[in-house]
C-alpha positions in Angstrom: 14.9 52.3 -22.9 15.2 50.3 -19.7 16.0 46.9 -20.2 14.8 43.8 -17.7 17.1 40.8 -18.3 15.3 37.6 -17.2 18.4 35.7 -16.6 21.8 35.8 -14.7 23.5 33.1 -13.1 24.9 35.9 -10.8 25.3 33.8 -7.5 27.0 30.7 -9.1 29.6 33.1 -10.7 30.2 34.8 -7.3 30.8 31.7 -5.3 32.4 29.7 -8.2 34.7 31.9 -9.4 34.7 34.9 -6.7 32.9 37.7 -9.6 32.4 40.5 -8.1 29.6 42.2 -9.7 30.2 45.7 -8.3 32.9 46.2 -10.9 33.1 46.8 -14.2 33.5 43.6 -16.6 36.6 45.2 -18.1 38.2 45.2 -14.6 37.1 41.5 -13.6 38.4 40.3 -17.4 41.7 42.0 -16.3 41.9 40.1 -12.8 41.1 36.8 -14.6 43.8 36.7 -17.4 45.3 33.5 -17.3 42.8 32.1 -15.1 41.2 28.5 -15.2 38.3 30.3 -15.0 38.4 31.8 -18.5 38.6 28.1 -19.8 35.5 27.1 -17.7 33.3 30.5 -17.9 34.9 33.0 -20.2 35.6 36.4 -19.8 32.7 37.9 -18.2 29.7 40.1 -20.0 28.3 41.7 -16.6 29.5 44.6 -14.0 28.2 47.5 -12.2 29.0 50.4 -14.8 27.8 47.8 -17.8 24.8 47.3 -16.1 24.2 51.2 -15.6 25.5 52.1 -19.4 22.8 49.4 -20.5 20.3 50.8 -18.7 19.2 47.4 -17.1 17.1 48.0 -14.5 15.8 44.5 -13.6 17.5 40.6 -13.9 16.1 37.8 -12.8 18.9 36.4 -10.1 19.1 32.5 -10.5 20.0 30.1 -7.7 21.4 27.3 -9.4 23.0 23.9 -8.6 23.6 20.8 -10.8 23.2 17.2 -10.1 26.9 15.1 -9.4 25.9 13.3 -12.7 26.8 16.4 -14.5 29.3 17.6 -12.6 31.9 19.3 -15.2 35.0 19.2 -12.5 36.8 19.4 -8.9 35.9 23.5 -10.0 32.6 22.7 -10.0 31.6 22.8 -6.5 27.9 24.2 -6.9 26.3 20.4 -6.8 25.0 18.0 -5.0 24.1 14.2 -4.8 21.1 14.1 -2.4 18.3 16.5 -1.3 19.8 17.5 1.2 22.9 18.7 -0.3 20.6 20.3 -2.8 19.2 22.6 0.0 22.4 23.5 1.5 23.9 24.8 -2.0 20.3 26.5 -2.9 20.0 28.0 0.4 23.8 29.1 0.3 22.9 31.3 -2.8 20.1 32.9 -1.3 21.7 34.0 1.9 24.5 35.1 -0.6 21.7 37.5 -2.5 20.6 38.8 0.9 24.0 39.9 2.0 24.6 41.1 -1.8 21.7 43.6 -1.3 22.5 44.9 2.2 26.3 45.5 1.4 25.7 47.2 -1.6 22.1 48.9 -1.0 23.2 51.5 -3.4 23.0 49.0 -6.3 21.1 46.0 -5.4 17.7 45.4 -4.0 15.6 42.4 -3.8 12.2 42.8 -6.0 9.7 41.0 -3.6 6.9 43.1 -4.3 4.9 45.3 -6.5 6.0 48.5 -3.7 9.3 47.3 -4.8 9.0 47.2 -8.1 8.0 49.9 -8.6 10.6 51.8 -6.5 13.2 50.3 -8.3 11.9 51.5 -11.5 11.0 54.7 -9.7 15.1 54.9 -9.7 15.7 54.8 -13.7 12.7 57.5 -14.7 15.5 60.5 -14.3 17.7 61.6 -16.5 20.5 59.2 -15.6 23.0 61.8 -14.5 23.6 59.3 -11.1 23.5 55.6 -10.3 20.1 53.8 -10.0 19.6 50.6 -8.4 19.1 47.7 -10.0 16.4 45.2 -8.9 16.8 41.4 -8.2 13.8 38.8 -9.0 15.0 36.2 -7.3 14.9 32.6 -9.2 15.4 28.7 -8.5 16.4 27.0 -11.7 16.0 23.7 -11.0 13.9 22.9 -7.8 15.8 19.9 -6.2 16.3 22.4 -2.9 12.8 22.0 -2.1 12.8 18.9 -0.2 9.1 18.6 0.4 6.6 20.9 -1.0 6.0 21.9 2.6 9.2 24.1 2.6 7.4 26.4 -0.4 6.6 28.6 2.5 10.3 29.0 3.6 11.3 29.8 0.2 8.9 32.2 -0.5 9.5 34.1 2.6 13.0 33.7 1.8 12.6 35.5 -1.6 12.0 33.2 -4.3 9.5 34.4 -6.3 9.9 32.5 -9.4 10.3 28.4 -9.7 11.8 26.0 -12.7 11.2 22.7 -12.2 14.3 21.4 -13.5 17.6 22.3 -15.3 18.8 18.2 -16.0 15.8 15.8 -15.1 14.4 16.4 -11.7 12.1 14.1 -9.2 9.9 16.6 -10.4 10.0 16.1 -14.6 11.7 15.8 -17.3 14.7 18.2 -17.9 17.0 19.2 -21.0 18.5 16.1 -22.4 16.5 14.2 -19.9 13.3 13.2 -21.1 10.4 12.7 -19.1 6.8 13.8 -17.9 6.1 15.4 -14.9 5.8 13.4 -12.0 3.3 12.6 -8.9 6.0 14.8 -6.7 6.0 17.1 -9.9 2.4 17.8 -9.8 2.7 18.7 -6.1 5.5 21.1 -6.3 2.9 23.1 -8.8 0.4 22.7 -6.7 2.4 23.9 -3.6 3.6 26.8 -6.0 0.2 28.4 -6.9 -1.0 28.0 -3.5 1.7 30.4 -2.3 1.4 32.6 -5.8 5.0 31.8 -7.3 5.5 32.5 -10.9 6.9 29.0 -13.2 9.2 29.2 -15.3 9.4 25.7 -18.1 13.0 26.6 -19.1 15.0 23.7 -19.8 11.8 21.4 -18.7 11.3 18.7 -21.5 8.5 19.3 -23.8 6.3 16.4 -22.6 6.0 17.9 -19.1 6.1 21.5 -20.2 2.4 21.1 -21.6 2.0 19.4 -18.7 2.2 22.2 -16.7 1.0 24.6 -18.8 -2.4 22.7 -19.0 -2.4 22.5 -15.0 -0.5 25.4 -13.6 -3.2 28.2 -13.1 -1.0 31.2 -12.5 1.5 33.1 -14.3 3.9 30.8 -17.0 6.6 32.2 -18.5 10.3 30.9 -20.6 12.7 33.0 -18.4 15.6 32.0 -20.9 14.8 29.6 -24.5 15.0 30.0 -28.0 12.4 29.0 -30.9 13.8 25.4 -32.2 12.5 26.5 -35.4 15.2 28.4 -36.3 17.7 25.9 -35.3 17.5 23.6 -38.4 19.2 20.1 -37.7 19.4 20.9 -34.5 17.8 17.6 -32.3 17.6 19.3 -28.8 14.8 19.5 -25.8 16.5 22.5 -24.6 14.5 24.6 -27.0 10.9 25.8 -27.5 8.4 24.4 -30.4 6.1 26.7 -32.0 3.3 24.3 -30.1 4.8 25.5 -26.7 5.3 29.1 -27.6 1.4 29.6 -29.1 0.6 27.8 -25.7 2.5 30.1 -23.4 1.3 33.6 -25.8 -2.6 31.9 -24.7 -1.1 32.1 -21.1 -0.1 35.5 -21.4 3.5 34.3 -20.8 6.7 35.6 -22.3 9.3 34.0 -23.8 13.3 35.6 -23.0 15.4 34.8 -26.2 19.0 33.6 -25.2 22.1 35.9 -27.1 24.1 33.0 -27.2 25.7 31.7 -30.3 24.8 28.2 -29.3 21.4 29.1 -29.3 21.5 31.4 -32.3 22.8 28.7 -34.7 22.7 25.0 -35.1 26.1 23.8 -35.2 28.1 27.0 -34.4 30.6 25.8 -31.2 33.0 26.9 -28.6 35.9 28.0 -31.3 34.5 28.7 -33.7 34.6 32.5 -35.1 32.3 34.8 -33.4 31.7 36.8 -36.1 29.4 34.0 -37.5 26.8 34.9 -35.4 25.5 38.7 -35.2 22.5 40.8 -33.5 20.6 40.0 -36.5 20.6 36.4 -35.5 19.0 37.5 -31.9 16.3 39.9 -34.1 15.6 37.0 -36.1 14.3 35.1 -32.8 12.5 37.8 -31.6 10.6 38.3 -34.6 9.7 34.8 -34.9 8.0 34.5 -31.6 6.6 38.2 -32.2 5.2 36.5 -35.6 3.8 33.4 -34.1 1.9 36.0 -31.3 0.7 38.1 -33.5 1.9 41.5 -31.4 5.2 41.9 -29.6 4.2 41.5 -25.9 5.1 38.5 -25.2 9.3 38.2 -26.0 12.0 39.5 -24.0 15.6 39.1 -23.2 17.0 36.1 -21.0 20.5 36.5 -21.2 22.0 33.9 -19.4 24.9 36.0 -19.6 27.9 33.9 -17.9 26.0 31.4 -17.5 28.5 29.2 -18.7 30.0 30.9 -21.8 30.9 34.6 -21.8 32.5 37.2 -24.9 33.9 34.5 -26.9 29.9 32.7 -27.3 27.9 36.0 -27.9 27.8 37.6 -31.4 30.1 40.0 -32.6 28.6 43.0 -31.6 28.2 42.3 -27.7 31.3 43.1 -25.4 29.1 43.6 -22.7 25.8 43.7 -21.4 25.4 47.3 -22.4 25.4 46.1 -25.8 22.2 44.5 -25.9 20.6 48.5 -26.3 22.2 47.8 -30.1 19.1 45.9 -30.8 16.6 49.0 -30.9 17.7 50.3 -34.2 17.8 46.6 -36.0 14.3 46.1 -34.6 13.5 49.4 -35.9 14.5 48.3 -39.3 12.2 45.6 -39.0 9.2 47.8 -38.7 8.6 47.4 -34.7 7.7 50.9 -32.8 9.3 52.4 -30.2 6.3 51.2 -27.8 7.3 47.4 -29.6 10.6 48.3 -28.6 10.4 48.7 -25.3 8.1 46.1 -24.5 10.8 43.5 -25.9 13.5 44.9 -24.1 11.2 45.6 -20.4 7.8 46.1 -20.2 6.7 42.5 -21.1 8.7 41.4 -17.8 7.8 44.1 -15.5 3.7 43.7 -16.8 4.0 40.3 -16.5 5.4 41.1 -12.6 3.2 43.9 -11.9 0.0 41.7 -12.7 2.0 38.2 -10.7 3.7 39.7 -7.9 1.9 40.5 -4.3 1.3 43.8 -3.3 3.1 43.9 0.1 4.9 41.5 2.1 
Protein backbone atom coordinates (compact mmCIF):
# COMPACT_ATOMS: atom_id res chain seq x y z
CA UNK A 1 0.00 0.00 0.00
CA UNK A 2 1.16 3.49 -0.91
CA UNK A 3 1.69 5.60 1.81
CA UNK A 4 1.26 9.77 1.87
CA UNK A 5 3.23 11.21 4.81
CA UNK A 6 1.78 14.63 5.72
CA UNK A 7 4.82 15.85 7.22
CA UNK A 8 8.61 16.41 6.65
CA UNK A 9 10.67 19.13 7.71
CA UNK A 10 12.80 18.25 4.50
CA UNK A 11 14.11 21.82 3.62
CA UNK A 12 15.21 22.84 7.21
CA UNK A 13 17.21 19.56 7.33
CA UNK A 14 18.87 20.36 3.94
CA UNK A 15 19.90 23.82 4.79
CA UNK A 16 20.58 23.21 8.50
CA UNK A 17 22.40 20.37 8.47
CA UNK A 18 23.34 19.81 4.49
CA UNK A 19 20.82 16.20 4.32
CA UNK A 20 20.76 15.14 1.26
CA UNK A 21 17.68 13.32 0.65
CA UNK A 22 18.77 11.49 -2.51
CA UNK A 23 20.61 9.01 -0.33
CA UNK A 24 19.85 6.37 1.64
CA UNK A 25 19.45 7.20 5.50
CA UNK A 26 21.95 4.49 6.24
CA UNK A 27 24.53 6.50 4.17
CA UNK A 28 23.73 10.05 5.64
CA UNK A 29 23.81 8.30 9.37
CA UNK A 30 27.35 7.11 8.33
CA UNK A 31 28.56 10.77 7.08
CA UNK A 32 27.20 12.26 10.42
CA UNK A 33 28.88 10.03 13.12
CA UNK A 34 30.25 12.21 15.50
CA UNK A 35 28.56 15.18 14.24
CA UNK A 36 26.90 18.04 16.30
CA UNK A 37 24.22 17.34 14.33
CA UNK A 38 23.33 13.95 15.83
CA UNK A 39 23.07 15.92 19.28
CA UNK A 40 20.73 18.51 17.67
CA UNK A 41 18.58 16.19 15.09
CA UNK A 42 19.48 12.59 15.48
CA UNK A 43 20.34 10.21 13.05
CA UNK A 44 18.06 10.63 10.28
CA UNK A 45 14.70 8.33 9.40
CA UNK A 46 14.46 9.58 5.63
CA UNK A 47 16.37 8.81 2.07
CA UNK A 48 15.79 8.09 -1.39
CA UNK A 49 15.81 4.02 -1.27
CA UNK A 50 13.72 4.32 2.29
CA UNK A 51 11.38 6.30 0.69
CA UNK A 52 11.01 3.82 -2.34
CA UNK A 53 11.10 0.55 0.05
CA UNK A 54 8.19 2.29 2.02
CA UNK A 55 6.38 2.85 -0.83
CA UNK A 56 5.67 6.68 0.03
CA UNK A 57 4.46 8.23 -2.72
CA UNK A 58 3.45 11.59 -1.33
CA UNK A 59 4.87 14.06 1.86
CA UNK A 60 3.74 17.09 2.64
CA UNK A 61 7.22 19.43 2.29
CA UNK A 62 7.18 22.03 5.21
CA UNK A 63 8.82 25.46 5.02
CA UNK A 64 9.65 26.20 8.38
CA UNK A 65 11.35 28.98 10.39
CA UNK A 66 11.24 29.76 14.22
CA UNK A 67 10.98 33.02 15.96
CA UNK A 68 14.65 34.41 17.74
CA UNK A 69 12.75 33.80 21.06
CA UNK A 70 13.08 30.17 20.46
CA UNK A 71 16.09 30.04 18.92
CA UNK A 72 17.78 26.59 20.27
CA UNK A 73 21.61 27.81 19.16
CA UNK A 74 24.39 29.64 16.84
CA UNK A 75 23.25 26.07 14.67
CA UNK A 76 20.07 27.23 14.45
CA UNK A 77 20.16 29.61 11.64
CA UNK A 78 16.54 28.97 10.15
CA UNK A 79 14.93 32.17 12.22
CA UNK A 80 14.23 35.35 12.25
CA UNK A 81 13.36 38.47 14.37
CA UNK A 82 11.14 40.57 12.07
CA UNK A 83 8.88 40.01 9.07
CA UNK A 84 10.98 40.58 6.92
CA UNK A 85 13.52 38.16 7.94
CA UNK A 86 10.65 35.78 8.16
CA UNK A 87 10.23 36.10 4.26
CA UNK A 88 13.73 35.82 3.41
CA UNK A 89 14.19 32.27 5.37
CA UNK A 90 10.51 31.09 4.04
CA UNK A 91 11.18 32.20 0.59
CA UNK A 92 14.82 30.65 0.81
CA UNK A 93 13.08 27.16 1.43
CA UNK A 94 10.91 27.33 -1.39
CA UNK A 95 13.43 28.37 -4.02
CA UNK A 96 15.38 25.39 -2.32
CA UNK A 97 12.19 22.91 -3.25
CA UNK A 98 12.19 24.28 -6.79
CA UNK A 99 15.76 23.50 -7.48
CA UNK A 100 15.24 20.12 -5.39
CA UNK A 101 12.65 19.05 -8.07
CA UNK A 102 14.51 20.21 -11.32
CA UNK A 103 17.91 18.57 -10.20
CA UNK A 104 16.42 15.52 -9.36
CA UNK A 105 13.25 15.21 -11.71
CA UNK A 106 13.62 11.60 -11.51
CA UNK A 107 12.48 11.62 -7.78
CA UNK A 108 10.95 14.78 -6.96
CA UNK A 109 8.04 16.71 -8.30
CA UNK A 110 6.08 19.51 -6.93
CA UNK A 111 2.13 18.40 -6.49
CA UNK A 112 0.40 21.71 -7.51
CA UNK A 113 -2.40 20.25 -9.09
CA UNK A 114 -4.90 17.53 -9.41
CA UNK A 115 -2.99 16.67 -13.28
CA UNK A 116 -0.20 16.28 -10.97
CA UNK A 117 -1.40 14.38 -8.56
CA UNK A 118 -2.52 12.15 -10.23
CA UNK A 119 0.62 11.63 -12.36
CA UNK A 120 2.65 11.12 -9.53
CA UNK A 121 0.47 8.39 -8.33
CA UNK A 122 0.20 7.32 -12.00
CA UNK A 123 4.15 6.45 -11.14
CA UNK A 124 3.49 3.82 -8.09
CA UNK A 125 0.36 1.78 -9.86
CA UNK A 126 3.23 -0.76 -11.48
CA UNK A 127 4.68 -3.42 -10.13
CA UNK A 128 7.58 -1.45 -8.51
CA UNK A 129 10.43 -3.20 -10.46
CA UNK A 130 11.93 0.71 -11.11
CA UNK A 131 11.98 4.03 -9.23
CA UNK A 132 8.76 6.20 -8.98
CA UNK A 133 8.66 9.67 -8.20
CA UNK A 134 7.65 10.91 -5.26
CA UNK A 135 5.37 13.97 -5.02
CA UNK A 136 5.92 17.22 -2.92
CA UNK A 137 2.76 19.16 -1.29
CA UNK A 138 4.32 22.00 -0.44
CA UNK A 139 3.57 23.56 3.19
CA UNK A 140 4.16 26.78 5.40
CA UNK A 141 4.16 25.84 9.07
CA UNK A 142 3.93 28.83 10.64
CA UNK A 143 2.83 31.81 8.41
CA UNK A 144 5.10 34.82 9.69
CA UNK A 145 6.54 34.93 5.87
CA UNK A 146 3.45 36.31 4.70
CA UNK A 147 4.00 39.88 5.39
CA UNK A 148 0.61 41.17 4.31
CA UNK A 149 -2.22 39.00 3.20
CA UNK A 150 -1.64 40.66 -0.20
CA UNK A 151 1.44 38.45 -0.84
CA UNK A 152 -1.09 35.09 -0.71
CA UNK A 153 -1.03 35.47 -4.39
CA UNK A 154 2.85 35.20 -4.54
CA UNK A 155 2.84 32.24 -2.50
CA UNK A 156 0.38 30.45 -4.08
CA UNK A 157 1.94 30.91 -7.44
CA UNK A 158 5.06 30.02 -5.82
CA UNK A 159 3.67 26.58 -4.67
CA UNK A 160 2.23 26.67 -1.33
CA UNK A 161 -0.65 24.94 -1.25
CA UNK A 162 -1.27 24.38 2.30
CA UNK A 163 -1.00 27.21 5.32
CA UNK A 164 -0.53 26.79 9.33
CA UNK A 165 -1.01 29.66 11.09
CA UNK A 166 1.54 29.24 13.53
CA UNK A 167 4.16 26.91 15.02
CA UNK A 168 5.06 29.29 18.52
CA UNK A 169 2.43 32.21 18.75
CA UNK A 170 2.10 34.13 15.58
CA UNK A 171 0.58 37.86 14.82
CA UNK A 172 -1.89 35.63 13.51
CA UNK A 173 -3.05 33.30 16.85
CA UNK A 174 -2.14 31.55 19.39
CA UNK A 175 0.62 28.78 18.90
CA UNK A 176 1.92 25.68 20.99
CA UNK A 177 2.88 26.79 24.41
CA UNK A 178 1.63 30.14 23.39
CA UNK A 179 -1.79 30.70 24.17
CA UNK A 180 -4.02 32.89 22.38
CA UNK A 181 -7.11 33.55 20.01
CA UNK A 182 -6.84 34.40 16.61
CA UNK A 183 -6.30 37.69 15.82
CA UNK A 184 -7.79 40.72 13.55
CA UNK A 185 -4.57 40.01 11.14
CA UNK A 186 -5.43 36.26 11.91
CA UNK A 187 -8.84 36.49 10.49
CA UNK A 188 -7.47 38.17 7.37
CA UNK A 189 -4.77 35.63 6.57
CA UNK A 190 -7.94 32.99 6.45
CA UNK A 191 -9.73 35.14 4.64
CA UNK A 192 -6.87 35.85 2.13
CA UNK A 193 -6.40 31.92 2.10
CA UNK A 194 -9.83 30.81 0.97
CA UNK A 195 -10.06 33.41 -1.51
CA UNK A 196 -7.01 31.93 -3.29
CA UNK A 197 -8.26 28.08 -2.36
CA UNK A 198 -5.31 27.13 0.14
CA UNK A 199 -5.87 24.18 2.33
CA UNK A 200 -5.28 25.13 6.59
CA UNK A 201 -3.65 23.21 8.46
CA UNK A 202 -4.38 24.00 12.88
CA UNK A 203 -1.29 22.06 13.87
CA UNK A 204 0.44 23.47 16.70
CA UNK A 205 -2.40 26.41 16.65
CA UNK A 206 -3.71 26.71 20.39
CA UNK A 207 -7.07 25.33 20.94
CA UNK A 208 -8.91 28.67 21.52
CA UNK A 209 -8.07 29.85 17.93
CA UNK A 210 -8.25 26.38 16.37
CA UNK A 211 -12.16 26.50 16.78
CA UNK A 212 -11.80 29.71 15.72
CA UNK A 213 -10.94 28.79 12.50
CA UNK A 214 -12.61 25.87 12.11
CA UNK A 215 -16.02 27.79 12.75
CA UNK A 216 -14.84 30.44 10.03
CA UNK A 217 -12.53 28.90 7.55
CA UNK A 218 -14.88 27.61 4.72
CA UNK A 219 -12.55 25.34 2.79
CA UNK A 220 -10.65 22.31 3.46
CA UNK A 221 -9.19 21.92 7.44
CA UNK A 222 -7.02 19.34 8.19
CA UNK A 223 -4.18 18.40 11.38
CA UNK A 224 -1.15 17.72 9.00
CA UNK A 225 0.86 16.39 12.18
CA UNK A 226 -0.99 16.02 16.05
CA UNK A 227 -1.84 13.48 18.38
CA UNK A 228 -5.23 12.81 20.48
CA UNK A 229 -4.33 14.47 24.17
CA UNK A 230 -6.47 11.85 25.42
CA UNK A 231 -4.15 9.35 25.32
CA UNK A 232 -1.50 11.44 26.90
CA UNK A 233 -2.65 11.20 30.61
CA UNK A 234 -0.89 13.93 32.77
CA UNK A 235 0.28 15.40 30.04
CA UNK A 236 -0.68 19.52 30.24
CA UNK A 237 0.19 20.52 26.66
CA UNK A 238 -1.58 22.81 23.70
CA UNK A 239 0.45 21.02 21.26
CA UNK A 240 -2.17 18.25 21.07
CA UNK A 241 -5.72 17.72 19.83
CA UNK A 242 -8.99 17.34 22.28
CA UNK A 243 -11.57 14.99 21.33
CA UNK A 244 -13.79 18.52 20.93
CA UNK A 245 -11.31 19.53 18.02
CA UNK A 246 -11.06 16.12 16.44
CA UNK A 247 -15.16 15.53 16.23
CA UNK A 248 -15.04 19.16 14.87
CA UNK A 249 -12.48 18.54 12.15
CA UNK A 250 -14.21 14.67 11.22
CA UNK A 251 -17.72 17.32 10.67
CA UNK A 252 -15.16 19.22 8.34
CA UNK A 253 -14.26 16.25 6.50
CA UNK A 254 -10.66 16.92 7.75
CA UNK A 255 -8.00 14.44 8.67
CA UNK A 256 -5.97 14.13 11.38
CA UNK A 257 -1.91 12.76 10.72
CA UNK A 258 -0.84 10.94 14.04
CA UNK A 259 2.84 11.85 14.90
CA UNK A 260 5.27 8.34 15.48
CA UNK A 261 7.16 10.09 17.87
CA UNK A 262 7.73 8.81 21.38
CA UNK A 263 7.05 12.18 22.75
CA UNK A 264 3.86 12.17 21.35
CA UNK A 265 3.13 8.52 22.01
CA UNK A 266 3.57 8.75 25.84
CA UNK A 267 3.37 11.30 28.49
CA UNK A 268 6.46 11.55 30.21
CA UNK A 269 8.69 9.31 27.91
CA UNK A 270 12.00 11.78 27.11
CA UNK A 271 15.14 12.17 25.09
CA UNK A 272 17.16 9.08 26.87
CA UNK A 273 15.07 7.30 27.87
CA UNK A 274 14.87 3.55 26.28
CA UNK A 275 13.18 3.31 23.09
CA UNK A 276 11.87 0.23 23.55
CA UNK A 277 9.21 1.84 25.86
CA UNK A 278 7.35 2.98 23.13
CA UNK A 279 6.25 0.47 20.19
CA UNK A 280 3.87 0.55 16.87
CA UNK A 281 1.19 -0.49 19.11
CA UNK A 282 1.41 2.89 20.71
CA UNK A 283 0.93 4.67 17.11
CA UNK A 284 -2.22 1.89 16.49
CA UNK A 285 -3.56 2.95 19.66
CA UNK A 286 -3.79 6.68 18.25
CA UNK A 287 -5.13 5.77 15.13
CA UNK A 288 -7.84 3.84 16.62
CA UNK A 289 -8.82 6.45 18.88
CA UNK A 290 -9.48 9.03 16.31
CA UNK A 291 -10.96 6.16 13.99
CA UNK A 292 -13.37 5.52 17.23
CA UNK A 293 -14.28 9.09 17.86
CA UNK A 294 -15.26 9.28 13.68
CA UNK A 295 -17.00 6.44 13.62
CA UNK A 296 -15.14 5.02 10.18
CA UNK A 297 -11.42 5.31 9.34
CA UNK A 298 -11.34 8.11 6.78
CA UNK A 299 -10.34 10.69 8.47
CA UNK A 300 -6.59 9.63 10.14
CA UNK A 301 -3.34 9.46 8.56
CA UNK A 302 0.35 9.61 9.03
CA UNK A 303 2.25 12.94 9.81
CA UNK A 304 5.49 11.95 10.54
CA UNK A 305 7.46 14.78 11.29
CA UNK A 306 10.20 12.50 10.74
CA UNK A 307 13.49 14.69 11.55
CA UNK A 308 11.72 17.11 12.50
CA UNK A 309 13.78 17.57 15.45
CA UNK A 310 14.34 14.04 16.89
CA UNK A 311 15.23 11.09 14.63
CA UNK A 312 15.91 6.92 15.48
CA UNK A 313 16.59 7.43 19.00
CA UNK A 314 12.65 9.22 19.57
CA UNK A 315 10.63 6.74 17.35
CA UNK A 316 9.48 3.26 18.72
CA UNK A 317 11.41 0.30 18.55
CA UNK A 318 10.34 -1.02 15.52
CA UNK A 319 11.08 2.06 13.07
CA UNK A 320 14.71 2.37 11.64
CA UNK A 321 13.43 4.13 8.88
CA UNK A 322 10.64 5.52 7.11
CA UNK A 323 10.09 2.22 5.37
CA UNK A 324 9.09 0.90 8.58
CA UNK A 325 5.92 2.66 8.93
CA UNK A 326 4.40 -0.34 6.24
CA UNK A 327 4.78 -2.48 9.75
CA UNK A 328 1.59 -0.95 10.80
CA UNK A 329 -0.77 -2.89 8.23
CA UNK A 330 -0.71 -6.21 9.97
CA UNK A 331 -1.15 -4.53 13.75
CA UNK A 332 -4.10 -2.70 12.23
CA UNK A 333 -5.23 -5.81 10.79
CA UNK A 334 -5.31 -7.33 14.18
CA UNK A 335 -7.45 -4.71 15.28
CA UNK A 336 -10.20 -5.65 12.90
CA UNK A 337 -9.56 -2.65 10.15
CA UNK A 338 -9.83 -3.89 6.25
CA UNK A 339 -7.53 -3.67 3.82
CA UNK A 340 -9.68 -0.74 2.16
CA UNK A 341 -9.35 0.85 6.20
CA UNK A 342 -5.88 0.17 5.68
CA UNK A 343 -5.07 2.02 2.98
CA UNK A 344 -7.10 4.87 3.66
CA UNK A 345 -4.98 5.44 7.02
CA UNK A 346 -1.86 5.03 5.35
CA UNK A 347 -2.92 7.31 1.77
CA UNK A 348 -6.10 7.66 0.42
CA UNK A 349 -7.52 10.04 3.24
CA UNK A 350 -4.69 12.60 2.09
CA UNK A 351 -4.82 12.14 -1.52
CA UNK A 352 -9.12 12.40 -1.28
CA UNK A 353 -8.86 15.02 0.79
CA UNK A 354 -6.29 16.67 -2.16
CA UNK A 355 -8.17 15.39 -5.07
CA UNK A 356 -11.52 17.20 -3.77
CA UNK A 357 -9.10 20.70 -2.39
CA UNK A 358 -6.63 21.03 -4.97
CA UNK A 359 -7.20 23.04 -8.45
CA UNK A 360 -7.42 21.30 -11.57
CA UNK A 361 -4.70 23.06 -13.66
CA UNK A 362 -2.44 25.83 -12.99
Amino acid sequence: MIIVDAHEDLSWNMLTFGRDYTLPAAETRQREQGSQTLLRNGDTLLGWPDYQRGQVALVFATLFAAPARRREGDWDRLTYRDLNEAHVQYRLQLDLYHRLVDESADKFQLVLTKTALQEVLGYWKGDGDSERRMGLVLLMEGAEGVREPAELEEWWQGGIRLIGPAWAGTRFCGGTREPGPLTPDGFALLDGMADLGFILDISHMDEQSALQALDHYPLSVIASHANAISLLKGLDSNRHLSDHVIRLLVERDGVIGIVPVNTFLKAGWGHGRRRDEITLDHVVAQIDFVCQLAGDARHVGLGTDFDGGFGLQAVPAEIDTIADLQKLSPLLAEKGYTEKDIAAIFGQNWISLLERSLPVSL
